[in-house]
N, C-alpha and C positions, 0 to 999 in steps of 0.2 A: 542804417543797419550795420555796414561795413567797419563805420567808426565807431559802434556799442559792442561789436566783436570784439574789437581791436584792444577797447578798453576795458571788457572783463577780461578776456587774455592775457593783458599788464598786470590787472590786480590777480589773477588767479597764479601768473609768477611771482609776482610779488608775495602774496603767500608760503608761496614754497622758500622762497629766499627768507623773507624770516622767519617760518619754520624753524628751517634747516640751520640758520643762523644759533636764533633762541635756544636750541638744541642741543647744538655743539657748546654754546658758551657754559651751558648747566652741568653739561657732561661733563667737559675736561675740566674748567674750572671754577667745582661747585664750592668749595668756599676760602681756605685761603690762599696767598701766593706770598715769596719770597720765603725768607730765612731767616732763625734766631741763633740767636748764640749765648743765652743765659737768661737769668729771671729776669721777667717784664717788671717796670715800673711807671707810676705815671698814667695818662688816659690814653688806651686804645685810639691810634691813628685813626681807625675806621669810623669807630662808631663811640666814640669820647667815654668810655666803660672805665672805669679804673679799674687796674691791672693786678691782678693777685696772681699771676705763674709766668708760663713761656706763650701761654695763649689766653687770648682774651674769651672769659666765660660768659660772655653775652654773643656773640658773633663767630668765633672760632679764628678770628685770625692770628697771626703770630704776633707777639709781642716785640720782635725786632724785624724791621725789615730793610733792606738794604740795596743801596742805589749801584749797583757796578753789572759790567756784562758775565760777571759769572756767574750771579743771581740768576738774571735773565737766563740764562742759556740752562740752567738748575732749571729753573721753571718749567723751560720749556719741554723738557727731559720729561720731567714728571706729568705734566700738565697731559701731554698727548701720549707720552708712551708707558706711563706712569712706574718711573723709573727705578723705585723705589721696591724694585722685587714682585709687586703686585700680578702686574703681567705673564711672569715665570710660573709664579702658582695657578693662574688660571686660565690659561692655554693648555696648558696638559690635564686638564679634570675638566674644561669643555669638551675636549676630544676623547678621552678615556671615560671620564667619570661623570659625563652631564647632569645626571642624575642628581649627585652630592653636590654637584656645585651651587645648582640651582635651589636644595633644597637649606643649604648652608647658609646663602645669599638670605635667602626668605625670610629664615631663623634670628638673622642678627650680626651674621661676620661680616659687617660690610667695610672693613680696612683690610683685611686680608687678602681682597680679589676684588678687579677693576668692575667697575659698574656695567650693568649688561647696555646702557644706552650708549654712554662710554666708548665700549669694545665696538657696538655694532656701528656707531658713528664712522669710528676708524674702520673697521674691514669693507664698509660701502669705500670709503677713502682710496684706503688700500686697491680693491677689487678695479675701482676706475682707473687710479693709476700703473696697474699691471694689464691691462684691457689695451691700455695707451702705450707701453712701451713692448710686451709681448703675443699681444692678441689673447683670445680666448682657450677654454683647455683642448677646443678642437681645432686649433690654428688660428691662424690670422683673418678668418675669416669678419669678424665682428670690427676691425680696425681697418680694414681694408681701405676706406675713404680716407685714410689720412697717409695712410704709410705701406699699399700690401701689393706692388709689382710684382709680389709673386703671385697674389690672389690675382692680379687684370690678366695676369700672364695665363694660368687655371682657368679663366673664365672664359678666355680668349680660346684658349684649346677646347674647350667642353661645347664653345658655340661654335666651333668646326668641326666637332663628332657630330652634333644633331642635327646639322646641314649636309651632312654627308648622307645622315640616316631618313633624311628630308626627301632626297635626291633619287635614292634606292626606292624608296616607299613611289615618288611618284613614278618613274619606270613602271615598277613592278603592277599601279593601277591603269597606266596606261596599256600595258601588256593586256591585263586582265578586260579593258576595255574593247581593246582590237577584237580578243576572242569571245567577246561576248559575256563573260562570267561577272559574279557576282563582286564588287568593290567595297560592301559598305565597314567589313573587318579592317580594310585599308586604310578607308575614308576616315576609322574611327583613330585605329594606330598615325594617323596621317593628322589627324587635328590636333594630338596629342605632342606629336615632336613639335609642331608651331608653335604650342604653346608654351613650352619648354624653353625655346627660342625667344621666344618674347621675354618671357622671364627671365634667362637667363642674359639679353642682350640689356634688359634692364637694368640688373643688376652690374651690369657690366658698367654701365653708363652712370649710376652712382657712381661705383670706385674712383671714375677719374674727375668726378664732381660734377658733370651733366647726362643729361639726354638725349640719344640721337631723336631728334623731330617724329620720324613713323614710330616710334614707341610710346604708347599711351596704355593705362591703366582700365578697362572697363568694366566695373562695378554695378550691380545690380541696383536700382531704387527700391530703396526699403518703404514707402510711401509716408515716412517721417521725413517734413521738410528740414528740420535742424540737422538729423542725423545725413539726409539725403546731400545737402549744402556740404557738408563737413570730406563726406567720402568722396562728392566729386573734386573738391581741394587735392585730397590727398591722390587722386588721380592723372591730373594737372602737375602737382609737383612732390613726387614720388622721395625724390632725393633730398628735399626741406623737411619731408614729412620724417624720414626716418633719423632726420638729426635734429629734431628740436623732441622726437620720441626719447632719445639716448640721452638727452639734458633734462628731459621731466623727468625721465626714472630716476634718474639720479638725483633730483633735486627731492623729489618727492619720494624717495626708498621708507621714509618715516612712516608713510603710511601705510605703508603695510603690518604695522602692527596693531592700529585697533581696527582692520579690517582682518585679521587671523582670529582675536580676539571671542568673537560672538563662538567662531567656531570649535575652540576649544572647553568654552564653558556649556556647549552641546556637552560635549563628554562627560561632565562632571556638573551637571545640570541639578543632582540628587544627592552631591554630598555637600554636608553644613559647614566642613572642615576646612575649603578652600574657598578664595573667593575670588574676584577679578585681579587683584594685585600680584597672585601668585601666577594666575593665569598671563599676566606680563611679562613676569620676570621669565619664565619661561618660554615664551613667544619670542621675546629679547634674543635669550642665548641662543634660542633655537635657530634664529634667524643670523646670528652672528656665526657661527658654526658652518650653517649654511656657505656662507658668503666665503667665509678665510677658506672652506674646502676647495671654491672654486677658484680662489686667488693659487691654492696651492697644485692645483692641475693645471693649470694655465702656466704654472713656472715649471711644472713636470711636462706638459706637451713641448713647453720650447727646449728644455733639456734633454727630447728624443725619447722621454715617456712614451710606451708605446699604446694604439691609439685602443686596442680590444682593453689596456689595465684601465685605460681612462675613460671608456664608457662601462667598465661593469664598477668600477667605484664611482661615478656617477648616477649609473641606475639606483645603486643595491646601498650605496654609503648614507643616502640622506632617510631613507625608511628604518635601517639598523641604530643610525642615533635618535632618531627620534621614537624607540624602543624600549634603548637608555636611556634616555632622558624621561621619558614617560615613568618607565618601569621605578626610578631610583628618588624622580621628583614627587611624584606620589605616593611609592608604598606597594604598588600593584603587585598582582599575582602574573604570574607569565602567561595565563590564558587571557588577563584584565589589558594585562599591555599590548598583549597581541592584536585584538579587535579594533585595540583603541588607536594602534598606529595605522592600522587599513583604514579605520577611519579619517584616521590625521594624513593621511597622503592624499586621498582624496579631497578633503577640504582643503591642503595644499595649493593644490590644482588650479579649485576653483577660486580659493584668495589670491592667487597669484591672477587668476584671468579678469577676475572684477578690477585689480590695479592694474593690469596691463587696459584694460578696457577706460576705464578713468582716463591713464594718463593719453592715449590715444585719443581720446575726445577735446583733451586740451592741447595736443599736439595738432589737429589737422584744424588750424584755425589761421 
């Protein structure tokens, strides 16, 4: 049984790896690569077409291409950051203008602004590697397992306030015992700092990459033997579970896009005029948007952004874009987009919980 785990496990990474692979290579480089420098002649290197311009009309590739490291380094430029102005135009009308961007993209302009799977590739990218070198928009908490002596150091003090408040509590039931009186407010405030304690001594014991031995996870039996198997893993070892969790979200971030999907064609369930394809492009951006916001509070918290700007633009910032973008990618009325983004935050929510839930099934294995 242990070895038929082991091996859907493999393949269910393996999944993800080529996903994620297959993804990126369509994204950044969907059709051609290198550089010309005048009229093609002769058959198409790629695909043997003879040559009527600067690019071959059967394939799209350039009719001259070129073997040196400046090429290369061109490529790469454009390939991932796409270098070529693309990026300028559509960073500032994801963030200002979601609306037109999205609704432009749909329409036909698709040289003008980088591709929404493209963009979102990269800001999952991005977000991981600013997660890695700055922590998250609330500090270093999310990093802490690799790099956060300030976080063990935080933890460390917080597990000697509720040991202190451990200490006070049981006094204060022992008092109440001597004279008789009633404990059980105590007993209740008194289970509640241990538990804190535990949690908190746990979490502690991640950071510096183990466990102290009396700390253990106790989970309820859900009387499903799969799921039941799975949660006492994760009980056992607490500190694997939350790092191979932080390697499937990240492998697998893709899927959260045809799992937003169903829920956004709830909203527009009754009009003829849109159909899944638009419902992408916008899930796309919407999700890309998403992510670069939080790549960009996470560089504002470590810059001394202060911590009340970065929870109420974290509250209030991702329901307002997804307003305009609502409001501009479809036409809406302001009372149309208003409903429709109370709607859309909640199914948020719960797309976000179904992939957290996924990839937690494939993590406690």
């Amino acid at each position: 049984m242990m070895l038929f785990e082991a091996a859907m496990t493999g393949e269910i990474e393996a999944v993800g790896d080529i996903a994620t692979g297959a993804l990126i290579g369509h994204a950044i480089a969907p059709g051609s690569t290198g550089t010309h420098d005048g009229a093609g002649h002769g058959p198409c290197l790629n695909c043997g077409t003879a040559l009527i311009g600067d690019h071959c009309h059967h394939c799209g590739q350039n009719a001259h291409v070129h073997r040196n490291l400046h090429s290369l380094f061109h490529d790469l430029l454009h390939g991932v950051f796409h270098f070529e102005g693309k990026i300028w135009r559509t960073l500032p009308m994801l963030f200002m203008r979601p609306g037109a961007l999205t609704r432009r993209y749909i329409a036909g302009e698709r040289m003008r602004f980088v591709s929404p799977l493209a963009l979102f590739l990269f800001s999952v990218f991005l977000m991981v590697a600013t997660f890695g070198m700055v922590g998250g928009p609330f500090g270093h908490g999310t990093t802490v397992a690799h790099n956060g002596k300030s976080g063990i150091a935080e933890l460390s003090a917080e597990i000697d306030k509720e040991k202190k408040r451990e200490a006070r509590l049981v006094k204060q039931r022992d008092a109440a015992v001597a004279r008789g009186g009633d404990t059980e407010r105590i007993d209740e405030r008194l289970e509640d700092v241990r538990g804190d304690i535990k949690g908190l001594t746990m979490a502690h014991g991640i950071t510096e990459g183990k466990l102290p031995e009396p700390v253990t996870i106790q989970l309820a039996q859900t009387g499903n033997g799969w799921l039941d198997t799975r949660v006492q893993k994760v009980g056992k070892e607490p500190g694997l579970f939350f790092y191979k969790l932080q390697s499937n979200a990240y492998k697998f971030s893709w899927a959260l896009i045809p799992i937003s999907l169903p829920f956004i064609w709830l909203l527009f369930a009754f009009r003829r005029d849109v159909g899944p394809y638009d419902h992408a492009i916008f899930a796309i951006y919407s999700l890309s948007a998403m992510t670069l916001g939080v790549v960009g509070l996470s560089i504002g918290s470590a810059l001394g952004l202060p911590t009340a700007i970065i929870v109420l633009v974290f509250l209030f910032g991702p329901p307002f874009h997804m307003y305009k973008q609502l409001k501009g990618a479809y036409g809406l009325t302001r009372f149309s987009a208003l409903w429709r983004t109370c709607a859309l935050v909640v199914s948020a929510y719960v797309a976000a919980l179904l992939f957290f839930m996924a990839i937690a099934s494939t993590s406690a294995v």
